[in-house]
N, C-alpha and C positions, 0 to 999 in steps of 0.2 A: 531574183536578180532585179536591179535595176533597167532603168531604160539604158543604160549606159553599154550592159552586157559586163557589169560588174558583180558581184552579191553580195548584198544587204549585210549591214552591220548593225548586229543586235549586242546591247550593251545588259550584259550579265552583274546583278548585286549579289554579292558574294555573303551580305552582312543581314541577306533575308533568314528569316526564321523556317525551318519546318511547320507545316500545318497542325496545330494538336489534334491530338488523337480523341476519337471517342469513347465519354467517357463507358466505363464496364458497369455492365446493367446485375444488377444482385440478384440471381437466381436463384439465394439461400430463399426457400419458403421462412416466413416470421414465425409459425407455430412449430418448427424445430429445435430454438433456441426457446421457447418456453417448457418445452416436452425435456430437455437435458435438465435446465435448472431444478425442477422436478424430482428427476430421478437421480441428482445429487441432491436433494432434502430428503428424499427416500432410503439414501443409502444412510446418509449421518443419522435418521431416525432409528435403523436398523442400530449401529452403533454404538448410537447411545442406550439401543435397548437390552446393548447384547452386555455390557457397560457396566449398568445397572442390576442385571442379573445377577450378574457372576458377585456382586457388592453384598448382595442378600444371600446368596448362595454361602460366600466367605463368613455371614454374620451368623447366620442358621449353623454350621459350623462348629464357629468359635463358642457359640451358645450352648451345642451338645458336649463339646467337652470339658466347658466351666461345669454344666450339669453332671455329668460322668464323674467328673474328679471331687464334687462334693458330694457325691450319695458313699463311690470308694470311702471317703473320709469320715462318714458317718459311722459306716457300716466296717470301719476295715477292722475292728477289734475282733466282730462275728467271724468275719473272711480268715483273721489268724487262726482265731480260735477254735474252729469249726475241727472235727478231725476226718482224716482223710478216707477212715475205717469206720463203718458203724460201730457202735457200742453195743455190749454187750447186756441184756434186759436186767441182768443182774446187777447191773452197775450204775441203774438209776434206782434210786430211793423213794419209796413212798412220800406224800408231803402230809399222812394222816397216819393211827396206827392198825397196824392189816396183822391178822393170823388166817393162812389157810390150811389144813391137816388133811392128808388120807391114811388110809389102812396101809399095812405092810407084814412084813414076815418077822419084824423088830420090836410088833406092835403086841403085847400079851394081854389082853383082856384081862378086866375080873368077870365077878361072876354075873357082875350088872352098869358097872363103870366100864366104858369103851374106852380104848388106849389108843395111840396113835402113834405113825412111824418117824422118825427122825432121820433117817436115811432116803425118803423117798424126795428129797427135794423140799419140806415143809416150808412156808412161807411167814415166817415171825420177825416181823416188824414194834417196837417197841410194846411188845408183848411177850410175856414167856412161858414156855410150857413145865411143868412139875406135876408128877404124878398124877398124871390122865387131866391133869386140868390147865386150860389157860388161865394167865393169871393178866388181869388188866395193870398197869404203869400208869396209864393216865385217864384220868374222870372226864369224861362226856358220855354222850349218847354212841351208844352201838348198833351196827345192826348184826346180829347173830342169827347164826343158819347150823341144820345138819340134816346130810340127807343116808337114809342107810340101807340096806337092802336085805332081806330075809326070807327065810320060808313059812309060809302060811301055815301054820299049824296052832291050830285051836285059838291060841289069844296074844298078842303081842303089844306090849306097850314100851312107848317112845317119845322120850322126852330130854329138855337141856335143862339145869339147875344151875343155881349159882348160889355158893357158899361168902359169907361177907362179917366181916368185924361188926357193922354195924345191925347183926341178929340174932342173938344166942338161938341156939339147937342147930336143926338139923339145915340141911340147904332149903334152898326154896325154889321152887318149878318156876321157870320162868316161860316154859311155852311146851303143849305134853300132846300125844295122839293114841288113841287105841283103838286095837281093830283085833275084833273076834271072828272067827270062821268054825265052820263045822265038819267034824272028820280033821283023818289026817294027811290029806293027797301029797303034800309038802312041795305045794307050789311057789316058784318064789315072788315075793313084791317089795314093796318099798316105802316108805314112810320119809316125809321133808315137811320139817318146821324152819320157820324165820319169822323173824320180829326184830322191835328197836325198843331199846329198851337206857335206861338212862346208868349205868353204872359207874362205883366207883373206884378208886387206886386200891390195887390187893385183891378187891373182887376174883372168885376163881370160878371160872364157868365151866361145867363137864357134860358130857351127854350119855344119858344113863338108859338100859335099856330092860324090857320085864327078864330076858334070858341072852347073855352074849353066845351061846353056843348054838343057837338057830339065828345068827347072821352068816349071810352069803359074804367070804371071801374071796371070791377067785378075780377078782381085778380090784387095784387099790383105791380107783378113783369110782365105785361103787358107795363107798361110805367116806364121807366127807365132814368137815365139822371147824367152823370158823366163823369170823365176827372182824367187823372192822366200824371204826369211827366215822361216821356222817357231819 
């Protein structure tokens, strides 16, 4: 109040301003904001890694099956042609000429010329057989074989001939064995020639023995007797 016992008149500006504020202090630490950028360049590294992969992955790919589909293309003639059954051994053909002969029960000896069966399976490839003898079809080199089996008694000889246009008389030994023994126990053995020998077209080759009636029959692939071109 005044002295008066009045109270004091205070004149209020209505057009004052607020005081401004303080300003706000950055509590964000600065190595926060470098640790984030960071691990957004870590993640788009990831990305691009993952990006890239899958790029090689898609090309490795498309590369096995351009591969795939030209080896099929190569080979697809074999893949028709293949069959689904084996084949029968009969049903591939020698690429040279083959005879192989065993004994049989069809087989009639002479007294010194050895005969051979026809029935047992014989294996005659551009060769043919005629009275006890193969006959050659085509000139080269042979290798000719026979093996036979008997019983040992006293003397036995064993040999292949071959009969030819190009040698009046008789044939001629082309490869021979003999073997003497003493007594007559009538044990049995066996006797095998081969050789190569160069013959020619018509050639007839036999295999001749000192006695056919001391060979052992009792199994056919005992006595054998064949030739084929090298």
């Amino acid at each position: 109040m005044d002295e008066g016992g009045y109270p004091s008149v205070y004149v209020v500006d209505c057009h004052a301003s607020r005081p401004p504020l303080p300003p706000k202090l950055n509590t964000r630490p600065r190595h926060a904001g470098a640790a984030q950028t960071l691990l957004y360049l870590l993640v788009i590294l990831a990305l691009c890694g993952m990006v890239i992969e899958a790029c090689f992955i898609y090309r490795l790919y498309q590369s096995e099956s351009e591969t795939s589909e030209s080896l099929l293309k190569l080979i697809g003639d074999q893949v028709v042609t293949t069959p689904t059954t084996p084949s029968h051994p009969s049903d591939v053909s020698p690429s040279k000429p083959v005879a192989h002969l065993t004994d049989g029960q069809d087989a009639h000896h002479d007294k010194q010329i050895m005969a051979w069966s026809m029935i047992a399976e014989p294996l005659l490839y551009e060769m043919d057989y005629k009275d006890r003898h193969l006959v050659i079809q085509k000139e080269g080199y042979y290798y000719v074989y026979s093996k036979v089996n008997f019983f040992d008694t006293d003397h036995f000889h064993h040999s292949i001939n071959v009969k030819t246009e190009r040698y009046s008389g008789e044939s001629i030994p082309l490869l021979q064995s003999r073997k003497y023994s003493k007594g007559s126990n009538k044990m049995q053995s066996n006797s095998f020639l081969g050789g190569v020998f160069h013959l020619f077209k018509d050639d007839a080759i036999f295999v001749k023995v000192s006695d056919t009636s001391k060979i052992v029959r009792y199994k056919s692939f005992e006595n054998i007797f064949g030739a084929y071109m090298i």
